[in-house]
N, C-alpha and C positions, 0 to 999 in steps of 0.2 A: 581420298575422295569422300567426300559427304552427301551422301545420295538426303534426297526427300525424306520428310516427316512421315507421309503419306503409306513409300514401300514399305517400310519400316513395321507400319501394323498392318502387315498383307500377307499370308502363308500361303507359300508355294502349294501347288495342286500335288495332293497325295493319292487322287485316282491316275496321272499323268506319271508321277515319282515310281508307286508299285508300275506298272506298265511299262515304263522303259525298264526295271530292273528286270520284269519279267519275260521282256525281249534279249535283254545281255546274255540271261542265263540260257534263254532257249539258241543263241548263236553262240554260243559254248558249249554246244549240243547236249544240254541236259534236258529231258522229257518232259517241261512244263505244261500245267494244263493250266490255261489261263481267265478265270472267271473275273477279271480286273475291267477292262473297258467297255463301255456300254456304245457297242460297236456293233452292227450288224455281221454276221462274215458271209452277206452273200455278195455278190457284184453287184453292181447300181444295172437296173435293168437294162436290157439292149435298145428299147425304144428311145429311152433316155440319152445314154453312149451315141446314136445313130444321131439325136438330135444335135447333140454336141458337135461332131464329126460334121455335120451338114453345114453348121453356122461358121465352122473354121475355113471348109472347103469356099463358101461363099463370104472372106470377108468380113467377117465379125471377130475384128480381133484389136478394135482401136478404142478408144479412150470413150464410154459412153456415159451419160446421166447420171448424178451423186446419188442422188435416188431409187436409181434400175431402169432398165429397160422398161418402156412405155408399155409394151405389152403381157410382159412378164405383170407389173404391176397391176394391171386388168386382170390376169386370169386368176392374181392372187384374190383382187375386190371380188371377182365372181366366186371362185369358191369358199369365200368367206358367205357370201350371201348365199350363198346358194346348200354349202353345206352344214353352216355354224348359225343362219337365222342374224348375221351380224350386214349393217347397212353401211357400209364402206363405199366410198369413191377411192377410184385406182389412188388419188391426190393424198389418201389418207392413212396410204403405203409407202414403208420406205426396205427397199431393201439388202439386204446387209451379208457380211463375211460371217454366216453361220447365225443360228438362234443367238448363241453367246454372244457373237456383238451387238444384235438388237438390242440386246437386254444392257449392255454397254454403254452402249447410245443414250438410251434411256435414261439410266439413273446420271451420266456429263447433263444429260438437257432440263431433268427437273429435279435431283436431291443437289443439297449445298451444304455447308455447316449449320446446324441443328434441327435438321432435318431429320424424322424417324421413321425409318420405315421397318415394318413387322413385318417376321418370316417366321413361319412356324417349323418346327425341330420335328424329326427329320426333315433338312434341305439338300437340296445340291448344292453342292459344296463353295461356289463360285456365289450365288448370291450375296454372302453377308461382304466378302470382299471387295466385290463389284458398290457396293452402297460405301465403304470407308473408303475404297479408292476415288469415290467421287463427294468424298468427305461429310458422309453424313452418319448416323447413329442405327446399326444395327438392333432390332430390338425381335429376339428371342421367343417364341413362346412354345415349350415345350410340350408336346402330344406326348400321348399314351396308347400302349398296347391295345389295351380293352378300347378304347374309342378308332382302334386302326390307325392308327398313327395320322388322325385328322382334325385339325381345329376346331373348335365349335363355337357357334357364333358367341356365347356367352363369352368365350376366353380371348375374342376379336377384341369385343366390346371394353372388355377389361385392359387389353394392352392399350389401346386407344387415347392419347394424351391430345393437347394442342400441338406441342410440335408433328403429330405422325400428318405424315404427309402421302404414305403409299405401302399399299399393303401387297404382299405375294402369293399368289396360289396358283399352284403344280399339280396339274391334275391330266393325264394319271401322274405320279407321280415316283421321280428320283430319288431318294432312293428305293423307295418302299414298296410301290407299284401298287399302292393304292387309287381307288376313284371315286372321288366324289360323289352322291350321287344326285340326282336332278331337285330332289329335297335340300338336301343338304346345299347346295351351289345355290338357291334358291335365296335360303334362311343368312346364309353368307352375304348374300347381296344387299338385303333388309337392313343389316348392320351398317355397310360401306355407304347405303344411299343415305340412311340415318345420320348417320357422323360425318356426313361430307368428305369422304375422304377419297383418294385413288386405289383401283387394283390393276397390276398388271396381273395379265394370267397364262401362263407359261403354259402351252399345249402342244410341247414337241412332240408326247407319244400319245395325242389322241386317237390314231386310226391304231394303235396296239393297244386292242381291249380284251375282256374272257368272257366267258358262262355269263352273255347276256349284259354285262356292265353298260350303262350308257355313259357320253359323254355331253354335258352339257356346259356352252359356252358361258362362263357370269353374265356374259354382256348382251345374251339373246334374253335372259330373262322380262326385261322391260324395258320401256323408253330412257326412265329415272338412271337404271344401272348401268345403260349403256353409253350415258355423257361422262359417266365414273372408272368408265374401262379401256387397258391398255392389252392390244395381242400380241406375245410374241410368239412364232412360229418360226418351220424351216423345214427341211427336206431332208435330212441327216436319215433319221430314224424310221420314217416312213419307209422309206424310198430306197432305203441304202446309198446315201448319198453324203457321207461324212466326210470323204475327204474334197468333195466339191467345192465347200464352206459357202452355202445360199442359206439365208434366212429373211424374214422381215419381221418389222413391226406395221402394227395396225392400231392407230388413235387419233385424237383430235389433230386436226390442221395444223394448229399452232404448234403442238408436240414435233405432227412429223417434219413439218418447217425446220425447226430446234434441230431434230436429228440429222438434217439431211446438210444442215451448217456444220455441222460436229463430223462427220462424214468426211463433208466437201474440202477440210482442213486434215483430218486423218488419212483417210486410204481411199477416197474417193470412189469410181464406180468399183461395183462390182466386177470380176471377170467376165468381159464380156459374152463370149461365145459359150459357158457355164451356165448364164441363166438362160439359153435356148435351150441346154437341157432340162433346167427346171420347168419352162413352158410345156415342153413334152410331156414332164412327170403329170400337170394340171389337168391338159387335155387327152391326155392316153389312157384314162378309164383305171379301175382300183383294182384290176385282176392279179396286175403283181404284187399289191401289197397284201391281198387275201393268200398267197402262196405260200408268202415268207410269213403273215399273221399265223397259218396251219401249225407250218413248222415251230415255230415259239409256243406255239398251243401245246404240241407234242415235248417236247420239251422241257417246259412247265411243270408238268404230268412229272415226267421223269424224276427234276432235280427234287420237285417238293414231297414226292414219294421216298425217295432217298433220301433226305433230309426227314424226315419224319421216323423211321427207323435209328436214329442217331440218336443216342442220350445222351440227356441235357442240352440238347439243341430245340430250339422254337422258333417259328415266326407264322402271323396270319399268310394264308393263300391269297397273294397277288393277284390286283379286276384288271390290272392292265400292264402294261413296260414290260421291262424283262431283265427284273430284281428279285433275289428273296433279301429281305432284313431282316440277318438272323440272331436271335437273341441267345448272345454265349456265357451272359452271368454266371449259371450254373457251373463254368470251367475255373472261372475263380481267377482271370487272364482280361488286361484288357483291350481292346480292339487291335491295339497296335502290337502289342506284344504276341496276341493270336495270329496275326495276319504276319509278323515276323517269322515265328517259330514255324507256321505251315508253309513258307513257301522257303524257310531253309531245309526244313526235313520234312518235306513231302512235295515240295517241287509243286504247290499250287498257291496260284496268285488268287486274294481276295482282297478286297477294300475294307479297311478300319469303318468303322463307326463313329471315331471320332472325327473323323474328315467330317461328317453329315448331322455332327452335334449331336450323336448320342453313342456314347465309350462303352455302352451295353452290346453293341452291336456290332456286324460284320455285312458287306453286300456283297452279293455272289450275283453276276450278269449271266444269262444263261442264252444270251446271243451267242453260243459257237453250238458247234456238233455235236449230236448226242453222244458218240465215244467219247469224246472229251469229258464231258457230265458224266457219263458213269463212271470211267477213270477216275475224274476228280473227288468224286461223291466218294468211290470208295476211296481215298486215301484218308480225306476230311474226318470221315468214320472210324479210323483207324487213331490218326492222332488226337481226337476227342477221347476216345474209350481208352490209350494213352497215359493219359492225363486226368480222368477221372480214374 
């Protein structure tokens, strides 16, 4: 069989690969602590659940709108206005099977062949793939420690060609849990409206912020930036709502037109009775995600205290998500080979660095339990001092 040109330059998901291996070994009852999935581990709130449950009980269970539910896309228009400063009509919504497929959607309805779009180093890992699966030209640009693992507008400017056609930024940000901050998103915009180009702006973990971090959307900045900017969004991370799969995108008509054709030929509606629990999450106020925000707070605390005692371990303190990227040079090991050797002798799962474009590093999710965190912190401790 001769599959496509296409699959061919696509690598498998290595945060999906570590995480089922780290399921096999735990259902072979070995005591794995698992820092691999950037997964919530609490249950999707009850108000949410109760919504869902309601829309099945009454009926909502048939083939609806490629685009979402009519309502659902309203309360998405409103809380974009309402908490992101962005002027959306529900029409300028489209919503989809998870943040991932927005972003999907997006690069089938505007990259093609020589098309460039810039991603800055560290990404999530799914980006540069998502742009060759929709056959256009990844293009690279590598941050730095000392600047927080964050582009600066100089180094926009610089990747910036005629063919770039769309730019990315993740804010807060996967892997690194870094955030922009409202200077910064600002001086970033100046460039994109300058050079006429597009940004989408991926804000899945903006309500997971720390120690005062703001989040500020590219596209509230001005009128100029905001005919420049594309939103993807979703409920996964917020909400504890991963395995739901509700996401949307938010941009020009014509775009979400484009998407909602791409869609209407793919996997059509969304689950229907799924996005009444998403309407719940919109309209049921922010108290559960400040509960589970606490908890990742505490958390936080923990692993990056833990990891601080560890030598030849580093990484800056995280403004928001719930990553450390940690810098294991000093082991002299790289990403994959680290993240091999510790979850065959010491039974904990981490993510390579290489998956997120940078083989210096390691990402550790500190979405689970704090036993878990101190169990895994001290084994990490263990096989680092090990090996030094």
């Amino acid at each position: 069989m001769k599959l496509t040109t296409r699959i061919t330059q696509v690598h498998p998901s290595l945060t999906l690969t570590i995480s089922a291996k780290a399921k096999a070994m735990k259902a072979e009852g070995l005591d794995v602590c698992s820092f691999s999935a950037g997964e919530p581990d609490f249950d999707t709130p009850e108000h949410i659940k109760a919504a869902a449950k309601a829309a099945l009980d009454t009926g909502k269970t048939k083939y609806g709108p490629a685009a979402g539910e009519p309502r659902l896309r309203e309360a998405i228009a409103k809380k974009l206005g309402e908490e992101n400063g962005l002027g959306y009509e529900a029409e300028n919504i489209i919503v989809t099977n998870g943040g991932k497929h927005s972003l999907f959607n997006l690069m089938l309805a505007l990259i093609e062949a020589g098309d460039e779009v810039i991603i800055p180093a560290p990404y999530w890992l799914s980006y540069p793939e998502m742009v060759k699966l929709a056959g256009g030209t990844p293009v690279i640009v590598t941050t730095s420690p000392a600047a927080d693992y964050k582009i600066t507008p100089e180094q926009l400017r610089s990747a910036i060609t005629p063919q770039t056609k769309l730019f990315i930024l993740n804010s807060p940000s996967n892997p690194t849990g870094m955030v922009y901050t409202p200077a910064e998103i600002q001086a970033l915009a100046e460039v994109v409206v300058e050079e006429d180009i597009l940004v989408v702006s991926d804000e899945i973990y903006e309500k997971i912020l720390y120690d005062g971090a703001q989040h500020l959307s590219i596209g509230a900045v001005g009128a100029e930036i905001f005919e420049h900017t594309i939103i993807s969004n979703g409920f996964a991370k917020a909400f504890s709502m991963t395995g739901w799969r509700i996401g949307y995108l938010a941009g020009p008509l014509e775009l979400i037109k484009a998407a909602t054709i791409i869609q209407g030929h793919s996997t059509s509606n969304i689950c229907t009775f799924a996005q009444y629990g998403a309407i719940a999450a919109l309209e049921g106020g922010l108290d559960c995600v400040e509960q589970m925000l606490q908890a990742f707070t505490q958390r936080r605390e923990v692993m990056y205290e833990r990891l601080q005692a560890i030598p030849g371990l580093s990484c800056p303190k995280p403004d928001g998500a719930f990553y450390l990227f940690i810098d294991i040079r000093k082991t002299g090991l790289t990403s994959l080979d680290f993240c091999n050797s510790l979850l065959e002798s010491q039974q904990v799962a981490a993510i390579p660095g290489i998956a997120f474009g940078n083989d210096s590093c390691i990402r550790l999710s500190y979405a689970t339990d704090l036993a878990t965190i101190e169990k895994g912190m001290e084994r990490i401790d263990k096989f680092v001092r090990n090996i030094l």
